[in-house]
N, C-alpha and C positions, 0 to 999 in steps of 0.2 A: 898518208897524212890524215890525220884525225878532223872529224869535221870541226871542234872547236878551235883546233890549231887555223884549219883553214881559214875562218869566218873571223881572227884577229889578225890575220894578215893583212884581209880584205879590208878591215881596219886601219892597218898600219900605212894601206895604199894610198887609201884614203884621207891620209892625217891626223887622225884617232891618235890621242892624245893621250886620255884619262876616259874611265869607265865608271862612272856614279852607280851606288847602287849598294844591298844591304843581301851579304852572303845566305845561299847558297846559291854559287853558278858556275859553271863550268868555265865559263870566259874570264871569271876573273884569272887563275889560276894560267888560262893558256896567253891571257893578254899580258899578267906579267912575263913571262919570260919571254915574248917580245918586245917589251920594252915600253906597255901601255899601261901607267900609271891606274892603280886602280884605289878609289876613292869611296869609305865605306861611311856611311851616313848612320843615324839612329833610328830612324821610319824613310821607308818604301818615298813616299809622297814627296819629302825633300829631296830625296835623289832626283825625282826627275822634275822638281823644281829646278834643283842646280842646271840641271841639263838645260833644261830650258831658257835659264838666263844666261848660260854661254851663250847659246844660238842667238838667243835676243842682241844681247852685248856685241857681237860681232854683224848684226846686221845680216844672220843666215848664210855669211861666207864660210865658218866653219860650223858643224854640227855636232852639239852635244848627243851625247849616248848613255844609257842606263841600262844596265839589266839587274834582275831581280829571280828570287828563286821561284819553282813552280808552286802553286797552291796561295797559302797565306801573304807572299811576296806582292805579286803581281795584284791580288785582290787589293790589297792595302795602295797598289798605286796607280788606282782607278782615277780618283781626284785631281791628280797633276795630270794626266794625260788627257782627262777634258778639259782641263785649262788650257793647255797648249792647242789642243785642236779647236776649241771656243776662239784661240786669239790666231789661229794659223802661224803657228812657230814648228817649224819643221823639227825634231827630233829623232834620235833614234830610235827603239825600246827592243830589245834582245830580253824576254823572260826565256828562262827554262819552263819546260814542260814535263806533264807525266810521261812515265816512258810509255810505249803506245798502245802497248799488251794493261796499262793499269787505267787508261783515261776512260772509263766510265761513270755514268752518274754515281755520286751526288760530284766525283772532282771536278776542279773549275778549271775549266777550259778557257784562254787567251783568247784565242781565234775568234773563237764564237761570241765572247761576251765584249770585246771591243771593237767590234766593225762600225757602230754608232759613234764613237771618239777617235777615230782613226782617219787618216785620208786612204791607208791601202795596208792592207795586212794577208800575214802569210804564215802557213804552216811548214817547216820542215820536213817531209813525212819522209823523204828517201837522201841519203846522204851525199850520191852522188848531184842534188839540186842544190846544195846549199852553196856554191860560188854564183851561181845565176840568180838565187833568190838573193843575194848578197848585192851583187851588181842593179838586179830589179828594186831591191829599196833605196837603193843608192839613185838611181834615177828618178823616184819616185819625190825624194827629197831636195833636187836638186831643181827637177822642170816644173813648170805649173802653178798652181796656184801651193802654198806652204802647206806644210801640216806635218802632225806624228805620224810615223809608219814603225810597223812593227813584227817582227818575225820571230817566230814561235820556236824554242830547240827542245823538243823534248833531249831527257838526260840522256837515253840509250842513245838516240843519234850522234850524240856531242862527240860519243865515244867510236862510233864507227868509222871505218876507211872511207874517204872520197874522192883517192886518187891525188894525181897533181892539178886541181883546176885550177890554182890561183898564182902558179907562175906568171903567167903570162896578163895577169889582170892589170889593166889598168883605170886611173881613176875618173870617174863619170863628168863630163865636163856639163857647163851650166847650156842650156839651151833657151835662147830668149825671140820673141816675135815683134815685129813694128806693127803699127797699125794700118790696116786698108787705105791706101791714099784717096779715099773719096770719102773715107768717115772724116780722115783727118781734114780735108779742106772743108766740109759743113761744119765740123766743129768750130774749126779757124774764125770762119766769118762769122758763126751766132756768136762767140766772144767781144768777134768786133764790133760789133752791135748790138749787142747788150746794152742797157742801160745801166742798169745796177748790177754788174754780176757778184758772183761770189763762189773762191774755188774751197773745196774740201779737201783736206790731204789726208789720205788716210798711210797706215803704215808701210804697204806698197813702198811708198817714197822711198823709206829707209832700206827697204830689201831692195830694191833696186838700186839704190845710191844715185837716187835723182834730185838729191835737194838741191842741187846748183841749179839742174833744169827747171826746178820748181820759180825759184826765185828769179830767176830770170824772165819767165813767163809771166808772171806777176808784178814784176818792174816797168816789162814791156805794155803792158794791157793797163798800170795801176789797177791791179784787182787785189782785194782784200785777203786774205788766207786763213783760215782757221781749219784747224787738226784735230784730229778724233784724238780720243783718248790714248788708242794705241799707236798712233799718228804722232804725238806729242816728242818734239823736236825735231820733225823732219822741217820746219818753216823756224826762224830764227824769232823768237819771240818778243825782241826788242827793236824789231823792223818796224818802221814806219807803217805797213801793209797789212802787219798781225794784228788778226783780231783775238787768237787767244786758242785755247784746247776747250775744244767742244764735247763735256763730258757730261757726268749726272748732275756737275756743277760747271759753272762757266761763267768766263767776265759775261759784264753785263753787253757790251759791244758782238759778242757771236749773235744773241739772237734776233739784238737790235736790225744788225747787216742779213740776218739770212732773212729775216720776217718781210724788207725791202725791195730782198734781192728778183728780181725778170728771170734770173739764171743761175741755179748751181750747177758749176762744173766739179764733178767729184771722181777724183784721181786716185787710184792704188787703195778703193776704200770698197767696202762691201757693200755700201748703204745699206746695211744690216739695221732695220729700224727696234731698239731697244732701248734699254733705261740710260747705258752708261756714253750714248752718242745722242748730242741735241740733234732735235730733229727738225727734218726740210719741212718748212709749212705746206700744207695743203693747197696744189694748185702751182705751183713753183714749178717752171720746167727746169729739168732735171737733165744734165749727159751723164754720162760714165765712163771711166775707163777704166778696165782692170783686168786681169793676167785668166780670169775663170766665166766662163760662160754660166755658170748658175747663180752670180751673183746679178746677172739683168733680169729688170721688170721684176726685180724678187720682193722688196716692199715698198717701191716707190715706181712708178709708171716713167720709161725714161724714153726722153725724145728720141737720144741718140746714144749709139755705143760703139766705142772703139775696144777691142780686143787687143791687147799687149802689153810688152815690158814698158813700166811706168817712163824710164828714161829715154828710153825709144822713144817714144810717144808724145814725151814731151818735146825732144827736139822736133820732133816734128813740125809737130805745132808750131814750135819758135818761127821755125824756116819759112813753115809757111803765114802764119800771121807778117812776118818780115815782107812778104810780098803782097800783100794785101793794102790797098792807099788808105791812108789817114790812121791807125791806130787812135784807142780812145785816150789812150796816155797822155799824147798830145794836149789835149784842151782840157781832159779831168786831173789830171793825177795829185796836184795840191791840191785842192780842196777834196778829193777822198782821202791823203793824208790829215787834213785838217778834222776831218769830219770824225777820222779814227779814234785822234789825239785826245777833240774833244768830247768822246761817251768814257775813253780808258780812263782821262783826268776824271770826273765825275763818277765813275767807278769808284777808282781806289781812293778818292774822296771821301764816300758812303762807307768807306770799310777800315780807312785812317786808323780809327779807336783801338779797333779790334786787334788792327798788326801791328799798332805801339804800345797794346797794353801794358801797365806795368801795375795790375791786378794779380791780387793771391788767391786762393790758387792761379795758376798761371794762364792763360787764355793762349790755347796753341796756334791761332793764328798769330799772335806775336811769336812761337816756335818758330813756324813757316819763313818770318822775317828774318827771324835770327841765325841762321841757316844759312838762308841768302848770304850775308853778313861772312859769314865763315869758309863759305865752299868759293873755289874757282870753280866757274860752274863747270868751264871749259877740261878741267883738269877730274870731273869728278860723274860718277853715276849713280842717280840716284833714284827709289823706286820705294813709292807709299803705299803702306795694307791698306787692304781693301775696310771699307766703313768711314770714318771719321778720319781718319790720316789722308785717305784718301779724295776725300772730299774737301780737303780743308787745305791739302797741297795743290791740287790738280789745276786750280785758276790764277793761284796766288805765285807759285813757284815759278818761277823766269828760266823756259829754258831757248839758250841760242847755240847750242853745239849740238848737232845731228847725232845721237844714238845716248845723248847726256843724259836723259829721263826714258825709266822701261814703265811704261805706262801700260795698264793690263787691268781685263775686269770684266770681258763680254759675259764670264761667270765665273763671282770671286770666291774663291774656294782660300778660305782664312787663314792666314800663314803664308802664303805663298811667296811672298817676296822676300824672304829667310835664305831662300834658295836661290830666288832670282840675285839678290845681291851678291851670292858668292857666285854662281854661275857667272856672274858680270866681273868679278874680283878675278879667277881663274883667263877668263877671255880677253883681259883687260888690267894686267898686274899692275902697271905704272896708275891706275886710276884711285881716289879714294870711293871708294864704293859703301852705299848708305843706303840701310832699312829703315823706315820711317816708321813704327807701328804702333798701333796700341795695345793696352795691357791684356783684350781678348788672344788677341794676333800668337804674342809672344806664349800668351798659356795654350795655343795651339801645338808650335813649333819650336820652345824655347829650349828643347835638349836638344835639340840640333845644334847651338852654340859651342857644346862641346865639341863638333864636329870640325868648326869653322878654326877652334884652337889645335886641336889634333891634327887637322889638314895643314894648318897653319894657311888658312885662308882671312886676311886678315879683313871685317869689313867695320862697319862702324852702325852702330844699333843705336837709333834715338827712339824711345820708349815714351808717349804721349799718356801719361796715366793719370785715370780718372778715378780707379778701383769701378769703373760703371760698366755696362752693355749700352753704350752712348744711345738715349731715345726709348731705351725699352721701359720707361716709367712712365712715360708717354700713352707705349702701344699696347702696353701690357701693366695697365695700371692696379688690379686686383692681385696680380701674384707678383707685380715687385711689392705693394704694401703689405702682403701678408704673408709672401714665402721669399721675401730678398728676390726677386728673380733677376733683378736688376745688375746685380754685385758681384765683382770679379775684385777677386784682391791678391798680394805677392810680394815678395820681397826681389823685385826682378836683376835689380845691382848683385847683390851680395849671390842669386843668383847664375849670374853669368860667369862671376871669379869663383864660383866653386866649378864652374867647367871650361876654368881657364883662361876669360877674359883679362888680357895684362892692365885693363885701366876700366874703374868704374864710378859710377858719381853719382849720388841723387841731387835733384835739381828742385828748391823748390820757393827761390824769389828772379825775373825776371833779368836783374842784370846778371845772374849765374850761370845763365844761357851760354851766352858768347865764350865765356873763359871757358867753362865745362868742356862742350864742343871741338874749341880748340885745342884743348887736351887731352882729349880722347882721338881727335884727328893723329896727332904728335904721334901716339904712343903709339900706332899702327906699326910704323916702322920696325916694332918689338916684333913682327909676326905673327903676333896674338891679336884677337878682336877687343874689342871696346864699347864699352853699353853707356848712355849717358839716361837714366832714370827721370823723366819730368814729371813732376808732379804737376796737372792742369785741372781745368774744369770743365765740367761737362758745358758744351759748345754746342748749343743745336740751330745756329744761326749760319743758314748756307747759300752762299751765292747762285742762289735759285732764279734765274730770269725766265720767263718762258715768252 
């Protein structure tokens, strides 16, 4: 058996579905005629963007896969593969390589040039390894803390014999840990006695499928909840308890509650201290718990840490908080609901204007509204580019269904949710699935469109257009006034039907929103994508609290 024939079996053992990714490779060819749907994109970088937002969309129970050719391929899909490992989404990435007699400098070598964006990577070098190196990334992706892994085929190998190794293969089952029952009972009790606490969710939650355990601990304790960025939907955002997604932007109520808080307990989160996660004040004790020992004492000094699966761990908790007398629930919990209610009303008080506007050009936080307005949120996934879309969804957007919002951005690499949203379309067909972007975003990644109609992956592209680099007149006020540097312009409708979009619209008075939308949702059904063109105005008003 051929090692590429092998290494799609190990695939097929697997549940390997569909293979993203831009010809030349060996696998595509050995994966179809197993029966593995293979899925050819316009650029390298959306492939394993797709890949990446199946894995996301499914909550890391299935895993997306990419491979790409050696040399130019793989270089080109450098970008998505540190986005994925910036947000720890486990993926696959199978490049081809030089054959082994050609890999010397100046060619570019996999192995060597992505050990920095990888969680574990591997070279093929002997053909009889490649079912163990198959089964070793397969474990790799499955235990632990997430990430991409990635194994290198040069072409000569693809082609060589490796025996029967993959009869007998079976598929790598998930491996999870509880926590130390003596972390778990100090945890317990500084909860119980906390005054003000406050828990952090980070994504964890959702790769574990702990949001029951979440809320439940949170109901028990009345303790507040606010989600990271990539966290966003694992707490139900119209709970009495939510304080909101704690991102570059944020309701005003996260920082109100963390700045207060005696205790963050932060759950399935990396407290990774950066731009797109608000951050623990200074002096605030701090627990943790999370699936990776390198994320303690890493930018925040932490009193206590429990090592394990977030749902594990949370039962724990419950069981043991349950045995412990008096819970704080008891004697606080309305009036830390009252207390939520009222910074959230006084919030979106402050910000009324903004998400009713019915100003021309159009003011995209009325977008944000309108949206709302149109989606079951329950029924739909949805996922905003990074810059301005992203900021301008991330506090405002109401998510209460677990996996509903793929929030993403520890490093935003522009375009990216082009791919996330069909990734999420693929992993997730009954959903209506939605790119939020702006007109940078779309002049990133916007032939990929043709992709989404060719695959017949149908999503739904809202386009927030400014013709601007939202801010850069600002930052860079000498060459936008004297070389444009500011200016991005397009005809992104007209567009997206010349690569096969079944429904397209420009949008450019406020109540054209809703109808638009809603028929560009409709039309999905056709199989085809759907772009809906807004014309807005540059927005540089951001739910900044610190």
């Amino acid at each position: 058996m051929k090692v590429s024939t092998a290494m799609v079996k190990v695939l097929k053992a697997e549940g390997v579905e569909f293979i993203t990714g831009f010809p030349s490779n060996p696998l595509f060819e050995a994966g179809a005629n197993e029966g593995i749907r293979p899925i050819k994109t316009r650029t390298e970088r959306v492939a394993v963007n797709i890949a990446d937002g199946y894995t996301r969309a499914t909550m890391g129970k299935r895993i997306g896969v990419c491979a790409t050719q050696y040399g130019p391929g793989i270089e080109n899909a450098f970008a998505g593969v540190a986005q994925a490992y910036a947000d720890s989404v486990p993926i696959l990435l199978l490049p081809s390589g030089y054959a082994r007699r050609e890999l010397v400098p100046p060619q570019f070598s996999a192995t060597r040039n992505y050990r920095e964006v990888t969680k574990w990577i591997e070279y093929i070098g002997l053909a009889d390894r490649a079912p163990d190196l198959m089964r070793r990334a397969f474990t790799n992706l499955r235990i632990g803390r997430p990430g991409p892994v990635m194994l290198e085929l040069p072409v000569d190998v693809a082609e060589e014999e490796c025996g029967d190794g993959v009869s007998h293969y079976k598929a790598v089952q998930r491996a999870r840990s509880a926590g130390d029952p003596g972390d778990v009972e100090y945890v317990a009790r500084a909860l119980v006695s906390a005054v003000s606490p406050v828990i952090r969710a980070g994504q964890g939650i959702l790769y574990a499928g702990a949001w029951e355990e979440l809320r439940e601990l949170a109901e028990l304790l009345s303790i507040p909840v606010l989600t990271t960025m990539n966290g966003k939907s694992a707490f139900p955002e119209n709970h009495p308890l939510s304080l909101g997604t704690g991102g570059r932007t944020r309701p005003r109520a996260v920082m109100e509650f963390l700045k207060k808080a005696d205790l963050v307990f932060a759950i399935g989160s990396s407290c990774t201290r950066e731009m797109y996660t608000a951050p623990i004040p200074n002096g605030t004790s701090v627990i943790q718990s999370t699936v990776d020992e390198r994320d303690i004492n890493k930018d925040y000094p932490v009193e206590r840490a429990i090592l394990g699966d977030a749902k594990l761990v949370l039962r724990q908790l419950i069981e043991e908080v349950k045995r412990l007398p008096s819970p704080r629930a008891r004697s606080r919990g309305d009036s830390v609901v009252r207390e939520i209610r009222k910074v959230k009303d006084a919030w979106l008080a402050e910000w009324k204007s903004k998400l009713t506007s019915k100003d021309t050009p159009i003011n995209p936080y009325r977008v944000v509204t309108d949206i709302m307005k149109v989606l079951k949120e329950e029924d739909a996934i949805v996922t905003a580019e990074s810059g301005g879309p992203r900021d301008q969804m991330l506090p405002f957007y109401e998510s209460r269904t677990p996996g509903s919002y793929i929030g993403w951005g520890k490093t935003t690499t522009l375009g990216a949710g082009l791919g996330f949203a069909m990734g999420a379309k693929l992993a997730r067909p009954e959903k209506t699935c939605v790119w939020v972007a702006g007109d940078a975003a779309i002049g990133m990644v916007g032939m990929d469109l043709e992709t989404s109609a060719r695959e017949k992956i149908p999503i739904l592209t809202i386009v927030l257009n400014n013709g601007l680099l939202g801010g850069y007149r600002k930052s860079c006020p000498t060459a936008s006034e004297r070389y444009d540097f500011n200016l991005v312009s397009g005809d992104y409708a007209a567009t997206a039907a010349s690569l096969g979009a079944g429904y397209v619209e420009n949008v450019t008075e406020p109540d054209r929103i809703v109808p638009a939308i809603v028929k560009a949702k409709d039309s999905l059904a056709s199989g085809r994508p759907a772009l809906v063109n807004i014309v807005t105005a540059e927005e540089l008003s951001y739910s900044l609290y610190a």
